[in-house]
C-alpha positions in Angstrom: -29.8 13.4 -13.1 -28.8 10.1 -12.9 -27.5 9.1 -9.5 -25.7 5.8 -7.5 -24.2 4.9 -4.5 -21.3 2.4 -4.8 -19.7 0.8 -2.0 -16.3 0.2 -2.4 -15.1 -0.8 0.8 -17.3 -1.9 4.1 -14.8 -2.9 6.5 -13.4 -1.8 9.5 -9.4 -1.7 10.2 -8.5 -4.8 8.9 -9.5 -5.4 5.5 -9.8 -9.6 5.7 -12.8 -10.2 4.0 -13.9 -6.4 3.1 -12.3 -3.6 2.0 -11.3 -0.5 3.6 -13.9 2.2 3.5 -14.5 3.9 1.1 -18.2 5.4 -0.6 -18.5 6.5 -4.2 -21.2 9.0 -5.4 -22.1 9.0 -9.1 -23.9 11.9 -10.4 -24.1 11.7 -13.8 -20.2 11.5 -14.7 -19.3 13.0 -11.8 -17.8 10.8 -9.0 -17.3 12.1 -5.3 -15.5 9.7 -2.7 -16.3 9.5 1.2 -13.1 8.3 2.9 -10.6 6.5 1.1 -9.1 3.4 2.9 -6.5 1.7 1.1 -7.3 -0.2 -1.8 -9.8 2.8 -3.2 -8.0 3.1 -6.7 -8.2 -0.6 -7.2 -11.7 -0.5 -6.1 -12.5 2.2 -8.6 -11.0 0.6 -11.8 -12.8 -2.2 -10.8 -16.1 -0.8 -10.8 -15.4 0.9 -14.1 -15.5 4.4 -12.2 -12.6 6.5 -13.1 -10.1 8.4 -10.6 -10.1 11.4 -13.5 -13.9 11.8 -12.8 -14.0 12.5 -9.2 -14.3 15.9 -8.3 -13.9 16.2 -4.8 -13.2 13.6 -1.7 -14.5 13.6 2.0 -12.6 12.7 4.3 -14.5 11.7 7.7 -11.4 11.7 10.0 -7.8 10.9 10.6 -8.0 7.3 11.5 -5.6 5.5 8.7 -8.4 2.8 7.9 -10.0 5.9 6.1 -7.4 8.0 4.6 -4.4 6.1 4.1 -5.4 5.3 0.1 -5.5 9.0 -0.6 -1.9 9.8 -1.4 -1.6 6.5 -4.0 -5.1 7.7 -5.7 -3.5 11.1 -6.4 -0.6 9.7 -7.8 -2.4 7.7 -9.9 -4.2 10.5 -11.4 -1.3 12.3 -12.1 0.3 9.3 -14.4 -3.2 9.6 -16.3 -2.6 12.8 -17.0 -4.8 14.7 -14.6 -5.7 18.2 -15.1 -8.6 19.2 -13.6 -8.9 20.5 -9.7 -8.9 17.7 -6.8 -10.7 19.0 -3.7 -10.6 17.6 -0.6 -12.1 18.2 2.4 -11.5 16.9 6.0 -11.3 18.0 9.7 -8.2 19.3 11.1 -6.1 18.0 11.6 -5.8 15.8 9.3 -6.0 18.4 6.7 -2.7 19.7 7.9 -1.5 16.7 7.7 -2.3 16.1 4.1 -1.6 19.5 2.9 2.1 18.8 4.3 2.2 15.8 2.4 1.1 17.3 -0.7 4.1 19.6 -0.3 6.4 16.9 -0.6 4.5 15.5 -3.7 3.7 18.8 -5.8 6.5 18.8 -7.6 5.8 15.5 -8.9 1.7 16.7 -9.6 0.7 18.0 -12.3 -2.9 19.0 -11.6 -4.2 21.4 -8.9 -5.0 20.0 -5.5 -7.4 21.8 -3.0 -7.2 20.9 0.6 -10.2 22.4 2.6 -11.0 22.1 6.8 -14.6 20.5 7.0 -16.2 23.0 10.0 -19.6 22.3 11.2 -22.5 23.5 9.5 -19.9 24.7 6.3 -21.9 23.8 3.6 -19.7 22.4 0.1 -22.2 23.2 -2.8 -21.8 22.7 -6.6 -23.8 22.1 -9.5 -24.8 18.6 -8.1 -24.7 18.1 -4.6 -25.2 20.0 -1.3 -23.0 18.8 1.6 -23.0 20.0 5.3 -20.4 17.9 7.8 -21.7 17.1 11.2 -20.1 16.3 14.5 -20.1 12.9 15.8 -18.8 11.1 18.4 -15.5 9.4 17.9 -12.1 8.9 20.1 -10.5 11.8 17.9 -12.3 14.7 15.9 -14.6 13.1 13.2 -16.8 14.4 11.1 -20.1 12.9 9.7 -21.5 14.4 6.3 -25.2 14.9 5.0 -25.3 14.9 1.5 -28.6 16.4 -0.8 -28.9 15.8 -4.5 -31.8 16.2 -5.9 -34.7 15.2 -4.2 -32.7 12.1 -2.0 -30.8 13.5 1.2 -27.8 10.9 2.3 -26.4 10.8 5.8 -23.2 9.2 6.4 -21.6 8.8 9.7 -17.8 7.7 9.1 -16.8 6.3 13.0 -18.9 7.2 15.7 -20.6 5.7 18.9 -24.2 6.5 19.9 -24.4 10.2 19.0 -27.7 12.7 19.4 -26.1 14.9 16.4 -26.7 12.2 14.2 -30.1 11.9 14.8 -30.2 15.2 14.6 -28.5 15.9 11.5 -30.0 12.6 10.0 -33.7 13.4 10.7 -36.1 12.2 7.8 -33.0 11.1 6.0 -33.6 9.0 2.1 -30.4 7.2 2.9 -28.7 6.8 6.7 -25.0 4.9 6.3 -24.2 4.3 9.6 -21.1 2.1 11.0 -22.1 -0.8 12.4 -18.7 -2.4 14.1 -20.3 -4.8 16.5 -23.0 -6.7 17.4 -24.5 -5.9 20.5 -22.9 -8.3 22.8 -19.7 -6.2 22.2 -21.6 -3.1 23.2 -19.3 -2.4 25.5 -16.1 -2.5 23.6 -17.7 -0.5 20.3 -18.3 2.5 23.0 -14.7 2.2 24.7 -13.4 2.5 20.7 -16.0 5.1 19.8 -17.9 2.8 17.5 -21.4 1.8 17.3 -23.4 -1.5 17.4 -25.7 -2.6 14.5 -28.1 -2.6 16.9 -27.1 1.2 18.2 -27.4 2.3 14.4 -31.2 1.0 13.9 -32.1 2.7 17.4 -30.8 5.7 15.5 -32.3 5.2 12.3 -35.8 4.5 14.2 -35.6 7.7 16.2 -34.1 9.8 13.1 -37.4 8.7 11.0 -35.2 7.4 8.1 -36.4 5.9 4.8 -33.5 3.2 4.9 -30.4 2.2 6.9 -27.6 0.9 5.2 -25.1 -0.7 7.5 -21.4 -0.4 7.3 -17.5 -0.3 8.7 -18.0 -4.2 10.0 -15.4 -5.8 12.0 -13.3 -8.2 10.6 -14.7 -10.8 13.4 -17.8 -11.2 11.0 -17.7 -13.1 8.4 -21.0 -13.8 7.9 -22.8 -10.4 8.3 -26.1 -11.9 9.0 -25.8 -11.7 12.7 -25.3 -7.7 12.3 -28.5 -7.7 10.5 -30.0 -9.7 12.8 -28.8 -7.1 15.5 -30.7 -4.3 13.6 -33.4 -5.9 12.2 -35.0 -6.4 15.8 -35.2 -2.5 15.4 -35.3 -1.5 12.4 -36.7 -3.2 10.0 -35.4 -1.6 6.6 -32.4 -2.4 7.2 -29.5 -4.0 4.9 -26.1 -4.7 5.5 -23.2 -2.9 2.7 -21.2 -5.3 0.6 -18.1 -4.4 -1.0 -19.6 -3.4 -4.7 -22.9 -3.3 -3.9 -24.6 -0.4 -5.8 -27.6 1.7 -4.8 -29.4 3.5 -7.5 -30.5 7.0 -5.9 
């Protein structure tokens, strides 16, 4: 199997000098998305991945930085023609939400969409991946997902501040993505938000006994990401910080 990790978008809330976020998963010509900030479809066509090719979208939570480009994606699909099944999973409420939304636009799709409530410990299986979502800590339910393929196991966190199920759930870990607002001097802002420090995520990847951290959702204050992965580094030591496009072969 040939696998990839392409990062589409690396922000956080703003999208100034990143985009939105947004995590594509290639397994051979299969393509699963984690969160879909706006800007995702654009994203895609520019990476040469196509919209008709994913199979099923995760949805860490109902914060509008990470859903808010999933409603233009699908209607994209449907003006190429879609028809194979969309699923998509995400935490209540939110999938509520975008089941009533759907309603509106089902007349107007001509494929089948499948809207699914992440629970804890639910595992999503098919041919290619296995994934299990995981609570974090965020100011509204969110949802982080571990992800196994083959012989690589993913962790990624959507928003979260300092959580023990992420270690737990990220133990020993190939890959942990972990959101990476703020530096540390802001330590006591990312908490009040429910967000995480770069140096917070490599004191998690340290204890968790991952391979690699990859650091992501970065405030719009940084332009130079440097001093995030400066933050970690002190820490953790394979570290990097995500750029939008950057791919990871798996």
């Amino acid at each position: 199997m040939n696998a990839r990790l392409v990062f589409l978008g690396t922000g956080a809330a703003i999208p100034i000098y990143r985009g939105l976020p947004c995590l594509a998963l290639k397994a051979d010509s299969t393509i699963y998305l984690i969160d879909v900030g706006e800007g995702c479809q654009h994203r895609l066509f520019k990476t040469g991945l196509s919209p008709l090719k994913v199979r099923t979208i995760f949805i860490t939570h109902g914060h509008g930085d990470h859903f808010l480009g999933l409603f233009g994606l699908i209607q994209t699909m449907n003006l190429l023609e879609r028809n194979s099944v969309l699923n998509i999973v995400a935490p209540e409420p939110l999938s509520t939400l975008i089941c009533k939304a759907l309603e509106s636009m089902m007349g107007r799709v001509g494929f089948e969409v499948k809207v699914n409530a992440s629970r804890i410990g639910e595992v999503y299986k098919d041919e290619y991946i296995e994934v299990t979502p995981y609570p974090v800590c965020h100011t509204i339910e969110a949802h982080g997902y571990l992800i196994k393929l083959a012989s690589k196991t993913i962790s990624y966190t959507g928003d979260t501040a300092p959580c023990e199920t992420v270690r737990e759930y990220s133990r020993k870990a190939s890959i942990l993505v972990h959101e990476a607002t703020f530096t540390s001097e802001y330590a006591t802002e990312a908490w009040k938000q429910g967000h995480s420090t770069a140096r917070d995520a490599a004191l998690t990847a340290s204890e968790a006994g991952v391979e690699l951290l990859v650091l992501t959702h970065l405030s719009s204050r940084y332009k130079d990401d440097h001093v995030l992965l400066a933050d970690a580094y002190r820490f953790f030591k394979r570290t990097i910080t995500a750029r939008d496009y950057m791919t990871l072969i798996l």
